[in-house]
Every structure is written in structure tokens, then in C-alpha cells.
C-alpha positions as a LaTeX table, in Angstrom:
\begin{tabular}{lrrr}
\hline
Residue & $x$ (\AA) & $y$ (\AA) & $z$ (\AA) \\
\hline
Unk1 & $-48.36$ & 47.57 & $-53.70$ \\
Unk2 & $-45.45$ & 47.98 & $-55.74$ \\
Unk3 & $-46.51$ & 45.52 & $-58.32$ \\
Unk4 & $-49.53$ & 47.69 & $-58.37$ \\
Unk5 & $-47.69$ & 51.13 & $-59.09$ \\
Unk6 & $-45.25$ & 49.22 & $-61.81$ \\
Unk7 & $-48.63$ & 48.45 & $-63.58$ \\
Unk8 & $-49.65$ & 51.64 & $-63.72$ \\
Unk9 & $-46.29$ & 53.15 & $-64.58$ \\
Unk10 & $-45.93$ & 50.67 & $-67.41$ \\
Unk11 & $-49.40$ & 51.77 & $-68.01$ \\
Unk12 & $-48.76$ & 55.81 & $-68.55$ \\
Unk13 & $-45.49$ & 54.59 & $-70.55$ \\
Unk14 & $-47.27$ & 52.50 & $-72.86$ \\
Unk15 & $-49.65$ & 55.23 & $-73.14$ \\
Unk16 & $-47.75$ & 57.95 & $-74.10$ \\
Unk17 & $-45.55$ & 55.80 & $-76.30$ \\
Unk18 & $-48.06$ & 53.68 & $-78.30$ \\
Unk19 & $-48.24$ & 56.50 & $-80.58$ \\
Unk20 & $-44.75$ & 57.97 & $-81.05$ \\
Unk21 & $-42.20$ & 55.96 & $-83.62$ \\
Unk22 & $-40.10$ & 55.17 & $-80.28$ \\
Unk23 & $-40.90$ & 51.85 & $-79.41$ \\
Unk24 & $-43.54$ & 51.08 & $-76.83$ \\
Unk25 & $-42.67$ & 47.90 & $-76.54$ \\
Unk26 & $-39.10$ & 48.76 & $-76.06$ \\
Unk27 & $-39.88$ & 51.38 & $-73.26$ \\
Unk28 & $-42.02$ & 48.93 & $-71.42$ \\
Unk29 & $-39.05$ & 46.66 & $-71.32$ \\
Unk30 & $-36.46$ & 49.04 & $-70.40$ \\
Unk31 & $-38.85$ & 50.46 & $-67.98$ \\
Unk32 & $-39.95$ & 47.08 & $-66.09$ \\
Unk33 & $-35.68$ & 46.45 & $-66.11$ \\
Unk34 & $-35.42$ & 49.49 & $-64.40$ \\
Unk35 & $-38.65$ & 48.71 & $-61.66$ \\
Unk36 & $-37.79$ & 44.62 & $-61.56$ \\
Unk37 & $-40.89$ & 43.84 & $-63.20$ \\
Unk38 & $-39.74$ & 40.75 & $-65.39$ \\
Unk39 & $-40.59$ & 37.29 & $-65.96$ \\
Unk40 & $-43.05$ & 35.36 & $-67.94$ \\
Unk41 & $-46.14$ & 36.62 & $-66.60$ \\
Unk42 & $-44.55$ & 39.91 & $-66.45$ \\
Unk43 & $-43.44$ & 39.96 & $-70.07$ \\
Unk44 & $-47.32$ & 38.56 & $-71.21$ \\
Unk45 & $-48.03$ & 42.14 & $-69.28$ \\
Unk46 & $-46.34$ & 43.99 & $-71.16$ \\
Unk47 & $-47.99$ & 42.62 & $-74.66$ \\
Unk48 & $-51.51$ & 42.46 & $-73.12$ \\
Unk49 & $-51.87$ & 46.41 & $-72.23$ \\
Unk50 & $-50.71$ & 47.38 & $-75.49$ \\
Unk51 & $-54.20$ & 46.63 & $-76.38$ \\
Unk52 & $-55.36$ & 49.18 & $-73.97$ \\
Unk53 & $-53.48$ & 52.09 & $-76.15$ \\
Unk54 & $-54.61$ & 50.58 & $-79.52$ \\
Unk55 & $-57.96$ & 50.27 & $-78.54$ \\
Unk56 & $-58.24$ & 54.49 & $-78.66$ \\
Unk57 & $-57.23$ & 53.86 & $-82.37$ \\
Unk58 & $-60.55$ & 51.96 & $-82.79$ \\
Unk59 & $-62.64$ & 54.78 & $-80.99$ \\
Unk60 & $-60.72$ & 57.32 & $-83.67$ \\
Unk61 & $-61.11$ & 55.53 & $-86.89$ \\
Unk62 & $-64.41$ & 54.22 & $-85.95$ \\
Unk63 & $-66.17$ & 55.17 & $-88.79$ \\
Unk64 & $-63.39$ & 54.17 & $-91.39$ \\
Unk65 & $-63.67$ & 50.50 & $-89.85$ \\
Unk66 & $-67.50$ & 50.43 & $-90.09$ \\
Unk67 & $-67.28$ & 51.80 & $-93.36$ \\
Unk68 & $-64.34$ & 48.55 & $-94.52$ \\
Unk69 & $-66.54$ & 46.31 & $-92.65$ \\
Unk70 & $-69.75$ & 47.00 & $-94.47$ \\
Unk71 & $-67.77$ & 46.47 & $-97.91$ \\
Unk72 & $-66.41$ & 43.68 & $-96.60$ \\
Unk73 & $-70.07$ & 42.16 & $-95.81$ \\
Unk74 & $-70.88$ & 43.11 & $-99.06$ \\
Unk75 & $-67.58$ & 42.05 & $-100.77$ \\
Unk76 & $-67.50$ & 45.14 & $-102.38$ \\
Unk77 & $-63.55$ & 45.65 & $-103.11$ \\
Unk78 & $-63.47$ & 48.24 & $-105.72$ \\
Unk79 & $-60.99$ & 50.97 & $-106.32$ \\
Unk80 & $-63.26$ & 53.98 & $-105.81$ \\
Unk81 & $-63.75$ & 52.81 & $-102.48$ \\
Unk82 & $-60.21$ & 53.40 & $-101.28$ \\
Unk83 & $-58.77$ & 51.40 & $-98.56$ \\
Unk84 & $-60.70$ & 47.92 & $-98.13$ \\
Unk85 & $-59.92$ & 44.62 & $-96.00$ \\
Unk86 & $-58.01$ & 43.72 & $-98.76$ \\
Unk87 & $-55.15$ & 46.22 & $-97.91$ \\
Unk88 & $-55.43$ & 45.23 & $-94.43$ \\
Unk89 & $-55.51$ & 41.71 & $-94.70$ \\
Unk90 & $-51.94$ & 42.03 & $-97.02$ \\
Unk91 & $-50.56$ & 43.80 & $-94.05$ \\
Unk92 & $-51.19$ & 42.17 & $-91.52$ \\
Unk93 & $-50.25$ & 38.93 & $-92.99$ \\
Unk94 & $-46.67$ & 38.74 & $-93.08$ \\
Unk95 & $-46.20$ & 39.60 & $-89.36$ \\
Unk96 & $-48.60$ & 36.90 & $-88.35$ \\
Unk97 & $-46.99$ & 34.28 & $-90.19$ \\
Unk98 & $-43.52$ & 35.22 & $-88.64$ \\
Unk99 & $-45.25$ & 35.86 & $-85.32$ \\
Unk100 & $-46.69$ & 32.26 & $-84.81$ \\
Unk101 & $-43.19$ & 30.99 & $-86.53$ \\
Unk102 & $-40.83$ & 32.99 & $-83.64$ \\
Unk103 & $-42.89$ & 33.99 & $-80.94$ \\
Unk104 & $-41.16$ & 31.99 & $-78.65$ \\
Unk105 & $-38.02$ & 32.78 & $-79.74$ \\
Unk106 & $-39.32$ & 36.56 & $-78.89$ \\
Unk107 & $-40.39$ & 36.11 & $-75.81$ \\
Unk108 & $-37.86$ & 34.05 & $-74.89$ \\
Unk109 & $-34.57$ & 36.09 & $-76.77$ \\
Unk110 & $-35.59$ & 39.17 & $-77.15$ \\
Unk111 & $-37.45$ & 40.50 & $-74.39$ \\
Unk112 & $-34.48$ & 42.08 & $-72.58$ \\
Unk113 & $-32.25$ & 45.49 & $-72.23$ \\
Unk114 & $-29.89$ & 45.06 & $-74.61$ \\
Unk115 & $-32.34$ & 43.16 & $-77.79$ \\
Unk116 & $-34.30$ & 46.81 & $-77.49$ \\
Unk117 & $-31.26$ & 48.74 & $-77.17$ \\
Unk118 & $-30.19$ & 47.25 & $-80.54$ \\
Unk119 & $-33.39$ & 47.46 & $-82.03$ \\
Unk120 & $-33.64$ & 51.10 & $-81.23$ \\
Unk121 & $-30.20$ & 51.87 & $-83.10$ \\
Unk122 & $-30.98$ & 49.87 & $-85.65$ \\
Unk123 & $-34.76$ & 51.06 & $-86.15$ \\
Unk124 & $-33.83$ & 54.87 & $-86.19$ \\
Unk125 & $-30.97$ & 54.16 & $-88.85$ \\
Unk126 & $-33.92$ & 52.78 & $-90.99$ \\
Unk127 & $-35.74$ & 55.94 & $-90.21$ \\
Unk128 & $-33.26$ & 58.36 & $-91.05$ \\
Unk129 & $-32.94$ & 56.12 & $-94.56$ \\
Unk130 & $-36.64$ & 56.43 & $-95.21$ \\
Unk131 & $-36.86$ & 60.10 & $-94.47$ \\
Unk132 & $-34.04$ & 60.99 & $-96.07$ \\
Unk133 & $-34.35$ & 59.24 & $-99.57$ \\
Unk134 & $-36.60$ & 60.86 & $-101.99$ \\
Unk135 & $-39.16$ & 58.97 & $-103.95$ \\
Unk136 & $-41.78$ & 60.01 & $-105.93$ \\
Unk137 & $-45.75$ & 59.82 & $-103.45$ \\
Unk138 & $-48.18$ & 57.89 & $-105.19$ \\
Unk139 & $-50.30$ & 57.99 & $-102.11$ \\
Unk140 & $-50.84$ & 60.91 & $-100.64$ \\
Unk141 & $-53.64$ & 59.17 & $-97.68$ \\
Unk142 & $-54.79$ & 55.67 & $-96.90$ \\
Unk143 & $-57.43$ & 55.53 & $-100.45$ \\
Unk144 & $-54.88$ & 56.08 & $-102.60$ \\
Unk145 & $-52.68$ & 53.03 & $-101.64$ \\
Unk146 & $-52.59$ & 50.35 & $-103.95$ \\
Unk147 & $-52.00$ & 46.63 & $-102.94$ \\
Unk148 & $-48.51$ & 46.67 & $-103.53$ \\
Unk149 & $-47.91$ & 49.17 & $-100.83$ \\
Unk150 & $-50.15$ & 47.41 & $-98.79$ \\
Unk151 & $-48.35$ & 44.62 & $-98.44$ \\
Unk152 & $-44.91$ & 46.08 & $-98.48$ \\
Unk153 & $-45.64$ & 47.74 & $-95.29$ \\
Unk154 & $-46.93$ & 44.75 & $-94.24$ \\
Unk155 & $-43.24$ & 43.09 & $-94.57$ \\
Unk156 & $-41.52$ & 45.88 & $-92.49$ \\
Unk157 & $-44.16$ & 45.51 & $-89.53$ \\
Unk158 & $-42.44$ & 42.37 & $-89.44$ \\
Unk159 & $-39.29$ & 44.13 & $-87.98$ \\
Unk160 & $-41.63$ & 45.40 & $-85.20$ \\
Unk161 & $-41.32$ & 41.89 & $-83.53$ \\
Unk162 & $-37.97$ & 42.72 & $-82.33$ \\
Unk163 & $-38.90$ & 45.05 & $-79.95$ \\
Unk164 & $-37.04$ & 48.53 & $-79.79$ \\
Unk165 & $-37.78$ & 48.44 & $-84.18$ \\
Unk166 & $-41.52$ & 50.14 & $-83.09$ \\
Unk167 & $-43.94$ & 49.25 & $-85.18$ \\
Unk168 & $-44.99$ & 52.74 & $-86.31$ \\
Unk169 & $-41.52$ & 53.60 & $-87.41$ \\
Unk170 & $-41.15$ & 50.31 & $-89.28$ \\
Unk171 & $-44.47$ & 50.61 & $-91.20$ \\
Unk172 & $-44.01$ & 54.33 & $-91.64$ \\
Unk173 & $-40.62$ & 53.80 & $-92.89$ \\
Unk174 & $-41.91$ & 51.23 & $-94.89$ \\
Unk175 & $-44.32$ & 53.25 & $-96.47$ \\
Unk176 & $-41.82$ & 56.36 & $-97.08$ \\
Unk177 & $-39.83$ & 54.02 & $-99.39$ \\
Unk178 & $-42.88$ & 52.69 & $-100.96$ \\
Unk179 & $-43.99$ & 55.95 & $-102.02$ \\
Unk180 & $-46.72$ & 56.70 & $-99.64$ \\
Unk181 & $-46.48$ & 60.01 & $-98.22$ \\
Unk182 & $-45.74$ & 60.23 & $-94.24$ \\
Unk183 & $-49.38$ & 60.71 & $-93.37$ \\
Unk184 & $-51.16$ & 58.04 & $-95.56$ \\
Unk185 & $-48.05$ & 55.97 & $-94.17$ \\
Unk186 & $-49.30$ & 57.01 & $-90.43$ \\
Unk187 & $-52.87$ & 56.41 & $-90.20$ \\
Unk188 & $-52.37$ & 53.18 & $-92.03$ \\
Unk189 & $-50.10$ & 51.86 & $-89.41$ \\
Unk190 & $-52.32$ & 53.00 & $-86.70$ \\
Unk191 & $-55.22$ & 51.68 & $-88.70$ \\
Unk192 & $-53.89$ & 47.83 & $-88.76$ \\
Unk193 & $-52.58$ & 47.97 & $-85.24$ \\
Unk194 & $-55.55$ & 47.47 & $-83.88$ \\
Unk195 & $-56.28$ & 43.69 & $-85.62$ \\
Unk196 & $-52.71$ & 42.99 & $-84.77$ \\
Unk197 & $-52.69$ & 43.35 & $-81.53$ \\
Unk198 & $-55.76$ & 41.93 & $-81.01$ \\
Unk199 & $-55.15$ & 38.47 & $-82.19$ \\
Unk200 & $-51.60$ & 38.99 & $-80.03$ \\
Unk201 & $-53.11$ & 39.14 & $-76.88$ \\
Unk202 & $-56.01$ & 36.56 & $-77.42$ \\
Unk203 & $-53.25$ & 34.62 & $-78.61$ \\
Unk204 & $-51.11$ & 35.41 & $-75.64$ \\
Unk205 & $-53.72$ & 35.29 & $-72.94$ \\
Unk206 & $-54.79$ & 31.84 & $-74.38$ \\
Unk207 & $-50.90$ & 30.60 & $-74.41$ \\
Unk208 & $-50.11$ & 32.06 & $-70.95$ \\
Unk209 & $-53.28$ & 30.88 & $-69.41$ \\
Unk210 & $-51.89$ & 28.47 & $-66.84$ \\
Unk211 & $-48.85$ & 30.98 & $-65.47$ \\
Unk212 & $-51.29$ & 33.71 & $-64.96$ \\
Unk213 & $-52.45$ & 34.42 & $-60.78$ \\
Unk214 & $-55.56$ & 35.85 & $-59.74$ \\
Unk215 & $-53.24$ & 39.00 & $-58.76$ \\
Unk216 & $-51.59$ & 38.78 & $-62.21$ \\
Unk217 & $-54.81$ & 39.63 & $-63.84$ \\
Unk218 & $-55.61$ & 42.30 & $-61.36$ \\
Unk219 & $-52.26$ & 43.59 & $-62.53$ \\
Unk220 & $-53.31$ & 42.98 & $-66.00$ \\
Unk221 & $-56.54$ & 45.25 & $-66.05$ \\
Unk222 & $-54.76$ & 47.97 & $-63.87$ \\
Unk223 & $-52.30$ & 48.22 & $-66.21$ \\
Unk224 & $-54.89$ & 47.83 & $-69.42$ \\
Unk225 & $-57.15$ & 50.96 & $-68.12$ \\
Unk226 & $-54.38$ & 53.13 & $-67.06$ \\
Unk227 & $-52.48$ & 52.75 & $-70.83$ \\
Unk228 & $-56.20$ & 52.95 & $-72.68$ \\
Unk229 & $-57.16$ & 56.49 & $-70.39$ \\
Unk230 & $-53.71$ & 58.28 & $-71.01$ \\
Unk231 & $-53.77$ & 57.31 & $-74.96$ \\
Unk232 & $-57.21$ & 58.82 & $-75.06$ \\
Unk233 & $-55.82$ & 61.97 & $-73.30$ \\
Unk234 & $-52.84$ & 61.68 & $-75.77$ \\
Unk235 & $-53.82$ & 59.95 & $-79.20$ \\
Unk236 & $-55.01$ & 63.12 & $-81.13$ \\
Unk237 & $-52.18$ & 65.24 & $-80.32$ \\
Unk238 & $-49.74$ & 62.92 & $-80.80$ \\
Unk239 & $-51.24$ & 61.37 & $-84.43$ \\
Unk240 & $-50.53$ & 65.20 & $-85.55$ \\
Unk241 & $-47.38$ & 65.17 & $-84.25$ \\
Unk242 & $-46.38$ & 61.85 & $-85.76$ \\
Unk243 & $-47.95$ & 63.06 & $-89.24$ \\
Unk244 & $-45.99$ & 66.38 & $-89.51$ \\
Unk245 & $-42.81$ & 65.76 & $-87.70$ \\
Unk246 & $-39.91$ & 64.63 & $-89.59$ \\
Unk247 & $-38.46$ & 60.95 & $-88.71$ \\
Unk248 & $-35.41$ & 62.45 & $-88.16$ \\
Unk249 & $-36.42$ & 63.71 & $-84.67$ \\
Unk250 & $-37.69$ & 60.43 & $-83.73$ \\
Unk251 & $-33.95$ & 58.80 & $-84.62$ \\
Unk252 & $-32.39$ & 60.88 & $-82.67$ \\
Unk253 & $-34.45$ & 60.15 & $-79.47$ \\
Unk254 & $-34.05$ & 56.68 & $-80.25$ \\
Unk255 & $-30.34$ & 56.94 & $-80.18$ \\
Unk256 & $-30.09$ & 59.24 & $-77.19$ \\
Unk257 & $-32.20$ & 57.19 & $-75.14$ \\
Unk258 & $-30.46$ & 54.05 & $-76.06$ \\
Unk259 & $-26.84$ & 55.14 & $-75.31$ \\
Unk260 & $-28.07$ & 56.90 & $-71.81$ \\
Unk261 & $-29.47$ & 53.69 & $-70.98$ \\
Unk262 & $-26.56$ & 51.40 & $-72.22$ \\
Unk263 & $-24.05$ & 53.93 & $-70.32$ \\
Unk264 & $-26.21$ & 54.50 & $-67.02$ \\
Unk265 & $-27.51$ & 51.13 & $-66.92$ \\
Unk266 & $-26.00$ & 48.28 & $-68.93$ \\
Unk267 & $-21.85$ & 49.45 & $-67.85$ \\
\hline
\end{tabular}
């Protein structure tokens, strides 16, 4: 039973936070500290039901992935199309690569309290950086991105492997300093999460296979449906929030929550 509520409070966390520049990830991992839901199979969790928030990405931007998918069929890649699965292939790249390189070196380093803590300091100083330096927008939404910027975001997503970095504040960062305005920046991250994760959790299911119960996968699914029904309650509202709301706010979250957990927790 209390496996069963930590699922489903890791669930509403993951939920709410898939969205936000905060670090789902991170949350998940201070949060299962703080319940004593950790281990391998518990950490494969915690990567698996991210899915379950991304997935209400796909039901939002439905029509923009039919629409890249049909040109991709057709290997149309032209300009006046806009954004093509050229732009999301060059994102998505560089994290893969470094993903298959480190992933146990994640899993196995960084997965704790204090790797998030760190990554949330260190992510919202990159976020005050990005919102705070001016640069001329050459892309004010996802069409007017060029290949360069494309890929450049696709290096900071990268950072989102340590977790507490968030991959929303990396790429959005990313794309700040890359001259993409805050919203192109947005649904762009949002729009390659959902190929990312994805191949993570095949990947991860497939690696984890043989530590994996009966009642882990119950665990698994509980905690799946519970994070993909609150980001459907929550993914709108929070997109516009994301989009308008300076990074600056964000930070300082970041760095609030970080030293009340360190203090509270850690001491």
C-alpha cells in the first residue's frame, strides 16, 4: 500500500512538473528520498512515467507531428515548410549519443539528493544568464528556426541528463542565447521531448527487464496514468505560463527549493 501511494505521489509530481523549467526529474528524486522510494527498480520508475506527462505533449501538437511526418514520408524538407524532422533529428542527437555513452554513470552517480541539488543551482544560474543577456530573435516560433539553432539546443538538452538541469530550462536557455525567442524556444523543447523520452524508456524497460517484479510494473502503470491524467489537467495552462513568464522566476524557485531541502534535509 505504501508503494502504491508513492507511485501515485511521484505520479501528481511528475505531472505538475513535466512542464515547468524546475526539474521533474529532480523533484521525483528528491521526492522518492523523502518517501524511501529508491533503488534500481525504483529509479527505472522514475524515468518510465515521465513518458506518461510527455505523452499529453503528443495529444497537443498532434497535428504539427502529422504534418512533419507526412513531409518526412515525402522527404519534403524545404524552408517554406518550417520546422521538419530535420530540426528534430539535430536535436535530439547530441543527447542520445551522450545518453547511451553515460547512462550508467547516471543512473548509477547521479540519481541522488545532492547530484539534483547541484544541478538545480547550477541550472537556474544558466537561466538567469539566458534571460538576462540580450541577443538579437531570429526566430520568433518553431518555423522560423534554422538548423543551426536546432542543433544548438540540441547540445544544451544534453545538460538535462544530470538531473536537477530540467530539460525545458536547458533547451529554453539554449534557445534564448541562440536567438530564438522564449516561445519558439518552448514549444520546441516540448515538441522533441516526446521522441526523447520515448526511446529512454524503451531503452530502459528493455535494460531493466530482468530487475523488474510483477508488482514493480503494477507500480509502473499506476504511476504512468496518474502523471499522464494530471499533465492533461495541467499542460495548457502551464505551456502559457512557461511561454510568458520570465526565467528569472523559475531560478529563483530552483534555488529556494534547493537550499530548503539541503538545510531541512541533507544537515
Amino acid at each position: 500500500m505504501v508503494d502504491i501511494i508513492s507511485a501515485i505521489l511521484l505520479g501528481i509530481i511528475e505531472g505538475l512538473t513535466e512542464f515547468l523549467p524546475v526539474s521533474s526529474t529532480g523533484h521525483l528524486i528528491l521526492a522518492g528520498h523523502l518517501l524511501g522510494f529508491e533503488g534500481e527498480s525504483e529509479t527505472t520508475f522514475k524515468i518510465v512515467i515521465q513518458l506518461g506527462a510527455v505523452l499529453a505533449v503528443l495529444i497537443l501538437y498532434w497535428r504539427r507531428y502529422l504534418e512533419i511526418g507526412v513531409n518526412l514520408i515525402k522527404l519534403d524538407f524545404s524552408k517554406n515548410k518550417g520546422l521538419n524532422a530535420i530540426h528534430m533529428f539535430l536535436a535530439m542527437i547530441p543527447a542520445l549519443i551522450m545518453y547511451l555513452l553515460f547512462k550508467d554513470f547516471i543512473k548509477g552517480r547521479l540519481f541522488g539528493p545532492m547530484p539534483v541539488l547541484i544541478g538545480l543551482i547550477i541550472g537556474g544560474v544558466l537561466m538567469l544568464i539566458a534571460s538576462r543577456i540580450r541577443r538579437t530573435v531570429t526566430a520568433d516560433n518553431t518555423d522560423d528556426m534554422n538548423y543551426k539553432q536546432a542543433f544548438g539546443i540540441g547540445l544544451f538538452q544534453c545538460l538535462a541528463l544530470w538531473p536537477g538541469f530540467s530539460r525545458s530550462g536547458s533547451t529554453i536557455s539554449g534557445g534564448l542565447l541562440l536567438g530564438t525567442s522564449q516561445k519558439a524556444a518552448a514549444d520546441f523543447t516540448f515538441m522533441i521531448s516526446v521522441p526523447v523520452m520515448f526511446g529512454a524508456t524503451l531503452l530502459d524497460l528493455y535494460e531493466s527487464r530482468d530487475l523488474l517484479s510483477s508488482e514493480d510494473i503494477i507500480l509502473l502503470l499506476i504511476g504512468f496514468a496518474t502523471a499522464f491524467a494530471v499533465a492533461m489537467l495541467a499542460v495548457v495552462t502551464f505551456l502559457k505560463v512557461i511561454k510568458r513568464l520570465r526565467l528569472e522566476w523559475f531560478a529563483l524557485y530552483r534555488f529556494v527549493l534547493a537550499g530548503a531541502f539541503y538545510l531541512i534535509v541533507m544537515l
